[in-house]
N, C-alpha and C positions, 0 to 999 in steps of 0.2 A: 307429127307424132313423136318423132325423135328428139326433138328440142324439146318436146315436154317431159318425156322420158329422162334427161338428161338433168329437165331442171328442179324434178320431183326427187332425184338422188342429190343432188346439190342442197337443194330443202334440209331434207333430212341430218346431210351431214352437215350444214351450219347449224343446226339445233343444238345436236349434241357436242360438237365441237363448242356454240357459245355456252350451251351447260355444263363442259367441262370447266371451260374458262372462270365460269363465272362460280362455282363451288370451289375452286383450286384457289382462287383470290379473296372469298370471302369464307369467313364462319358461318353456315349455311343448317339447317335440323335435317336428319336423318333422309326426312319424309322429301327435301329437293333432290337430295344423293340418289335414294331410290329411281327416282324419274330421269334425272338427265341417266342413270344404267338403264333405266327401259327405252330411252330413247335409242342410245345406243345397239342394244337388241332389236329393236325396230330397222335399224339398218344392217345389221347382221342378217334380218330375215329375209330384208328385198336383195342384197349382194345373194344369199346363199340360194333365195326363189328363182334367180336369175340363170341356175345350173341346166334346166333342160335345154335352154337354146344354146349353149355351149357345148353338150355333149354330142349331137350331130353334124355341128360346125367344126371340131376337131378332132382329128382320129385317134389320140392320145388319150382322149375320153368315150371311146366307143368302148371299150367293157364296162359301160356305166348303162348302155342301152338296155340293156335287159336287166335291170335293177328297179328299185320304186321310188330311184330318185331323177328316172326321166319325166316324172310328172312331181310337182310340187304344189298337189292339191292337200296332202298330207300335213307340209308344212305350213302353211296358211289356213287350215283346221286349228291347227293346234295353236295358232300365235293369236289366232280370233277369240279364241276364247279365255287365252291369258291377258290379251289387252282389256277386253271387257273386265274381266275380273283385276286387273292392276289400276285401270281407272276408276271404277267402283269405290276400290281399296282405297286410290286417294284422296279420292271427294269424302268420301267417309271418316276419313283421318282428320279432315282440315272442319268436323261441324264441331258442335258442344251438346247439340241435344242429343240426348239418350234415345228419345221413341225412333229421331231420324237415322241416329246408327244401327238401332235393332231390326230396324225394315232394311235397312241396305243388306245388314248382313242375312237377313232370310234371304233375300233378292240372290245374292251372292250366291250361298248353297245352290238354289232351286234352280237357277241358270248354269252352274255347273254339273249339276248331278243331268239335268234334263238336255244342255249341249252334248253331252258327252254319250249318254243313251239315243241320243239322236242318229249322232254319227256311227253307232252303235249296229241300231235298228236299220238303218237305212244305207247301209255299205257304200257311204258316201265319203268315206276318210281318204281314200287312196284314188277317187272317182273328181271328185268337184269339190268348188272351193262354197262347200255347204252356206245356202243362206239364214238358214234355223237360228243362230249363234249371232250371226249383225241385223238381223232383223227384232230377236228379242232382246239381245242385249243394247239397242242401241232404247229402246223403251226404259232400262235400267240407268243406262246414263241420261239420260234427259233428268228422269227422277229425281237422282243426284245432285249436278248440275242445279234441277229446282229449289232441292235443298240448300246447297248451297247460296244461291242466290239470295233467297229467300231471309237466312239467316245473315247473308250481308249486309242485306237493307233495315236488321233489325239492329245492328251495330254499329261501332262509330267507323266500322271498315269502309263505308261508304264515302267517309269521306275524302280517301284515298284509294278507292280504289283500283287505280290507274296505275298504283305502285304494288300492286300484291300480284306475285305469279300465277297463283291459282287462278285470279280471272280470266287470265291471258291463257291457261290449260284449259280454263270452264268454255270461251270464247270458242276456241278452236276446236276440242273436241266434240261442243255439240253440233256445230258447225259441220264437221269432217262425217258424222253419225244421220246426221237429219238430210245427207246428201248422199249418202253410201247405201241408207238403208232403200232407199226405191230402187235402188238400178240393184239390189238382188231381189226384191221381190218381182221387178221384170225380168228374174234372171232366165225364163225362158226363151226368151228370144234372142238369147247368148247362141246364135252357133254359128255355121261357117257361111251358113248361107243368107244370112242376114249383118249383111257387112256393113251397112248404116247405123245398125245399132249396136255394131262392137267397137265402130269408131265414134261414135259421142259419147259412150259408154266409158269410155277409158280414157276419152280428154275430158270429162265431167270427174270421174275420178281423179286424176293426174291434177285437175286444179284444183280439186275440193282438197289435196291433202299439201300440195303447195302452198294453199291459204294457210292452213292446221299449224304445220309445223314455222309459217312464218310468223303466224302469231305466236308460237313458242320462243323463238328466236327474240322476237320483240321485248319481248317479256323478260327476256334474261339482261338485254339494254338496259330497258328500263330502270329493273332493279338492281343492278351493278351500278349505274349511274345515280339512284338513291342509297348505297349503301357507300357510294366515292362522296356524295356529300355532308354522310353523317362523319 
């Protein structure tokens, strides 16, 4: 469990580190800048999710016990519903049809306003890591993603597309979504006394987001290596 822990942080930080790389050496649009920053944020979230089991492992952070950041269900509410809506954002960035951006961006609003009253209604913000927000938002990126695809196969994108990032984003993140969203709608069986299912729970997650981010990682190869040949 700890080697997978270890190598799902590892993940994350070559992503953004090969996105740093790979935006610093090339003239890149706005829209990859954006994402290698959210990837970046995406490890700012697990380093800083990481706070509870540090503060009763060190006494130097025991006035932190009785604060709302010995639980980090807060924060993982809140980055659930910004990744949803920043991957939405990019798939949405990267179509040309007008009807597919206009449904993303209802999709967008109605997932925000409704994640948000969720956690609202249901005094789940500071409680648990709400499944409301990846279970509908992972419906939105599928959507997306279809769009996307869809609109590839109607282009001459297809015939490279082995060299465009966005696959490699579209690949992974439905991927990381279509495997995340069941293990919260079993999120019942999340507790202490069902220790079988918090351990394949969490190496099913650990390797669904290993995959994600190494097809990210990929992707920045790839297209470095097509951008060192033109």
């Amino acid at each position: 469990m700890k080697t997978l822990n270890i190598l799902f942080q590892v993940a994350e930080l070559l992503a953004a580190l090969a996105g740093t790389f790979y935006i610093m050496k090339y003239r890149v649009d706005k829209l990859t800048r954006y994402f290698v920053y959210f990837l970046w944020l995406n490890f700012l979230v697990e380093m800083v999710g990481k706070l509870p089991t540090y503060i009763p492992a060190y006494d130097e952070l025991s006035f932190l016990k009785e604060t709302f950041l010995i639980k980090n269900a807060w924060l993982y509410n809140i980055h659930s519903i910004v990744s949803i809506v920043f991957y939405t954002w990019y798939f949405r960035e990267n179509l040309l049809s007008k009807k597919f951006k206009f449904t993303l961006d209802i999709l967008i609003i109605l997932f925000f306003i409704t994640s948000v009253l969720n956690l609202l209604i249901t005094d789940d913000f500071f409680k648990v890591h709400s499944s409301f927000p990846m279970i509908t938002g992972t419906l939105i990126i599928l959507i997306s993603v279809f769009f996307y695809f869809f609109e590839m196969l109607k282009s001459e994108k297809i015939l490279e597309f082995n060299k465009d990032l966005v696959f490699y984003v579209a690949i992974g993140t439905m991927v990381l979504h279509l495997v995340v969203a069941p293990l919260f709608i079993y999120s019942a069986y999340y507790s202490k006394e069902n220790v079988d299912f918090i351990k394949i729970r969490v190496i099913i997650l650990y390797c669904a987001i290993i995959f994600t981010y190494t097809c990210y990682t990929i992707g920045f190869i790839v297209c470095s290596r097509k951008n060192r040949s033109y």
